[in-house]
OpenMM code with the backbone's topology and positions (N, CA, C; nanometers):
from openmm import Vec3, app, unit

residues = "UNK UNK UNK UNK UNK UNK UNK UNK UNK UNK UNK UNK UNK UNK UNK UNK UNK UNK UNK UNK UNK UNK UNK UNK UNK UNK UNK UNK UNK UNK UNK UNK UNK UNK UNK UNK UNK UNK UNK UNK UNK UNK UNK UNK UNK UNK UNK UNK UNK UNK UNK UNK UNK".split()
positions = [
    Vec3(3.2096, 0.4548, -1.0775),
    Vec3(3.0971, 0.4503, -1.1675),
    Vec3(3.0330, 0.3119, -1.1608),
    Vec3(2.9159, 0.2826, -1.1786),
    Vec3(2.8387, 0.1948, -1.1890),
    Vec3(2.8147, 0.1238, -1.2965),
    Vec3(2.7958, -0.0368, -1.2803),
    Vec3(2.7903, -0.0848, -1.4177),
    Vec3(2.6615, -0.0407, -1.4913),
    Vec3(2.5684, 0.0221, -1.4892),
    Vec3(2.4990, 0.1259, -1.5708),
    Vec3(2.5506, 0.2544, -1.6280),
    Vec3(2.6404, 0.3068, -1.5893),
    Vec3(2.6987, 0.3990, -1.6353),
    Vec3(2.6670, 0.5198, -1.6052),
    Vec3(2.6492, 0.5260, -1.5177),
    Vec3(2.5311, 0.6564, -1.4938),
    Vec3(2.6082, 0.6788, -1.3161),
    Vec3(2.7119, 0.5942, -1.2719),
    Vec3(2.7940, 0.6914, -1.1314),
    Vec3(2.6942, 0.7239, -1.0190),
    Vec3(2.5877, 0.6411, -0.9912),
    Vec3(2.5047, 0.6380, -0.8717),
    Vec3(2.5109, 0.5286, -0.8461),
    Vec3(2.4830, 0.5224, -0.7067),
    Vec3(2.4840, 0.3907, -0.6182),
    Vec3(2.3497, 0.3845, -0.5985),
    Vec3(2.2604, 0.3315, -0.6154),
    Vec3(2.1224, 0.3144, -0.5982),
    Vec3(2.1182, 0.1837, -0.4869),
    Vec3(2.0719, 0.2118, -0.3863),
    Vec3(1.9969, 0.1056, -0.3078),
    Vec3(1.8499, 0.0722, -0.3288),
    Vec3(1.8586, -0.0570, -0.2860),
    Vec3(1.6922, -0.1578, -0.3411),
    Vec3(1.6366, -0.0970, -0.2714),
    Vec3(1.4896, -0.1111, -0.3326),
    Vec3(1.3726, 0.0091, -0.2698),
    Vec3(1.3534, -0.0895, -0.1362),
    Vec3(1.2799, -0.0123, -0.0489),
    Vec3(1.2166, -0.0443, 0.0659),
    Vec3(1.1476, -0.1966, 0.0628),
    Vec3(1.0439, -0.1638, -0.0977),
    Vec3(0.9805, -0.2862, -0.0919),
    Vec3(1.0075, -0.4245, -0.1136),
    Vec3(1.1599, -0.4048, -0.1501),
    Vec3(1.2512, -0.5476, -0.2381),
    Vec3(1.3185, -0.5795, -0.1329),
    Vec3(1.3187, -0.5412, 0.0250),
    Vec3(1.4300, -0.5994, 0.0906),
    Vec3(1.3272, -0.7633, 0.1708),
    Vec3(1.4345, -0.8384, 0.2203),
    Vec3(1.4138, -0.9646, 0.3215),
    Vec3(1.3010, -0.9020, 0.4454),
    Vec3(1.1864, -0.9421, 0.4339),
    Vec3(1.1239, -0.9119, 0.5885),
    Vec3(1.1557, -0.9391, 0.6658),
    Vec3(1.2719, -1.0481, 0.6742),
    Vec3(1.3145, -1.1347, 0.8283),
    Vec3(1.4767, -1.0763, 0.8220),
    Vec3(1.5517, -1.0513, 0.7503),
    Vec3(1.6654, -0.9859, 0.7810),
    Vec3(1.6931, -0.8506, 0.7236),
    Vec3(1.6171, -0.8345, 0.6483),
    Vec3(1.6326, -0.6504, 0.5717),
    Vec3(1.7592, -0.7171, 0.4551),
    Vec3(1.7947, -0.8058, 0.4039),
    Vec3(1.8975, -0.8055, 0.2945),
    Vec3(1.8188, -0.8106, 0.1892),
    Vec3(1.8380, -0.8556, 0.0786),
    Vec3(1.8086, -0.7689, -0.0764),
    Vec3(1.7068, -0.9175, -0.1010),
    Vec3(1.5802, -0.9058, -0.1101),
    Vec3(1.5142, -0.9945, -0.1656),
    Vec3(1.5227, -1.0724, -0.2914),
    Vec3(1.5492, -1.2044, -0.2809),
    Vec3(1.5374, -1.3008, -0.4679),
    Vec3(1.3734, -1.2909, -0.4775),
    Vec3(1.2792, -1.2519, -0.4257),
    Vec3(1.1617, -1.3083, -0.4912),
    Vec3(1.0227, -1.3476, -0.3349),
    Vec3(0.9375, -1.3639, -0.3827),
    Vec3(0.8675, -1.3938, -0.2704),
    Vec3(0.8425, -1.5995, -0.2627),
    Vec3(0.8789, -1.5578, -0.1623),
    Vec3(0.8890, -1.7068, -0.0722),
    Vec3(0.8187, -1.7210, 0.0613),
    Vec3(0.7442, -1.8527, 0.0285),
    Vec3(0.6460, -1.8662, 0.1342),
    Vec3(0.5653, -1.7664, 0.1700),
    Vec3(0.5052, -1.6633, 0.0767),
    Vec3(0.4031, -1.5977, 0.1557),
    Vec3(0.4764, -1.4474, 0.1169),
    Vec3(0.6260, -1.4559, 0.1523),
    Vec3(0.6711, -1.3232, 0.1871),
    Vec3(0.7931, -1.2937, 0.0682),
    Vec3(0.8284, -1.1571, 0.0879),
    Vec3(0.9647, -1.1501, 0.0045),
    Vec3(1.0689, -1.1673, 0.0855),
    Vec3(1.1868, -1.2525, 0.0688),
    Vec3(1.2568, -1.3323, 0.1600),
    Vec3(1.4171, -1.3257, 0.0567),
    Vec3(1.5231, -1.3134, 0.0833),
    Vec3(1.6296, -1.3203, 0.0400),
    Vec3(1.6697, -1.5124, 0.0389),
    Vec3(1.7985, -1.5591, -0.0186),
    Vec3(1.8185, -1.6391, -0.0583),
    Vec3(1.8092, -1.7583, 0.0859),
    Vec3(1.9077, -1.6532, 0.1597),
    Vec3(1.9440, -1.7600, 0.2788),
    Vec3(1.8213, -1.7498, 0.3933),
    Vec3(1.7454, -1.6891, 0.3989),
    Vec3(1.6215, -1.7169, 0.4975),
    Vec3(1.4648, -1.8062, 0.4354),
    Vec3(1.5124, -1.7691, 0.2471),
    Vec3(1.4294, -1.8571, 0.1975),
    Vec3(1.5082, -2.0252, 0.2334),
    Vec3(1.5858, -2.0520, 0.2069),
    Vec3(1.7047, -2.1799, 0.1985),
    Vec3(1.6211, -2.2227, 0.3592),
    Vec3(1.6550, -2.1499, 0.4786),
    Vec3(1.6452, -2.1617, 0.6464),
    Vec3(1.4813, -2.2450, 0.6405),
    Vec3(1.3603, -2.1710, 0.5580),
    Vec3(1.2622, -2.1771, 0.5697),
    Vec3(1.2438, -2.3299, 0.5070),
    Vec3(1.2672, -2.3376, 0.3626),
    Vec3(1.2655, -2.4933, 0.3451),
    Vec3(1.3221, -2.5814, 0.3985),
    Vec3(1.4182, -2.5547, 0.4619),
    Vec3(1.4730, -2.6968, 0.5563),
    Vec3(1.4274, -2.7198, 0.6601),
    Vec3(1.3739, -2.6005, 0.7368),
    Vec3(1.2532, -2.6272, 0.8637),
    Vec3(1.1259, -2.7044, 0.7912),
    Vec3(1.1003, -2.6200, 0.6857),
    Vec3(0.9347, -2.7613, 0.6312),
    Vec3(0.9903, -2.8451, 0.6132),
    Vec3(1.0642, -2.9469, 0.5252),
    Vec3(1.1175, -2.9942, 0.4699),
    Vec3(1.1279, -3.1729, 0.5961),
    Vec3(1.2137, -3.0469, 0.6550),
    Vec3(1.2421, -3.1682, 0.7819),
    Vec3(1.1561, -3.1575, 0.9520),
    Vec3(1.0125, -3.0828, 0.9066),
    Vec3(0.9598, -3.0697, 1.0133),
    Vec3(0.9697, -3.0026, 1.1524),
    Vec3(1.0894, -2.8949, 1.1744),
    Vec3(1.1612, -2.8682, 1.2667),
    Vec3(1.1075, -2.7534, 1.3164),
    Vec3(1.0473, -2.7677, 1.4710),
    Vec3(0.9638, -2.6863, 1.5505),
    Vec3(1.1129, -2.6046, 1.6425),
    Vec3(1.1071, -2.4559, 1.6094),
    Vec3(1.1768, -2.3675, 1.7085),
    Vec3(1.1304, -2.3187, 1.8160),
    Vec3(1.2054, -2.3676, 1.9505),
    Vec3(1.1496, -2.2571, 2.0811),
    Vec3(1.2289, -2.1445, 2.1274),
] * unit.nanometer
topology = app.Topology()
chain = topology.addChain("A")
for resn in residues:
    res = topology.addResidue(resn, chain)
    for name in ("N", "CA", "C"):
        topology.addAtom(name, app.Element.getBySymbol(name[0]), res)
């Protein structure tokens, strides 16, 4: 049973997941809805300027 009480497993809708990894979105970051650790990835690339090839 679920801590709602109600014995369903509900998965996050389509629209709440990470665009860059599909895990469970905190919120929109930079533009996009982004989970904790790709939001975290994204500020330390601005942050410290860091160009990926």
């Amino acid at each position: 049973m679920t801590a709602s009480g109600r014995g369903q497993n509900k998965r996050p809708s389509p629209g709440l997941l990470c665009v860059v990894c599909g895990d469970t979105s905190s919120g929109k970051h930079y533009g996009i809805l982004a989970c904790n650790g790709c939001s975290g990835f994204f500020k330390r690339s601005v942050r410290r300027k860091l160009i990926y090839r």
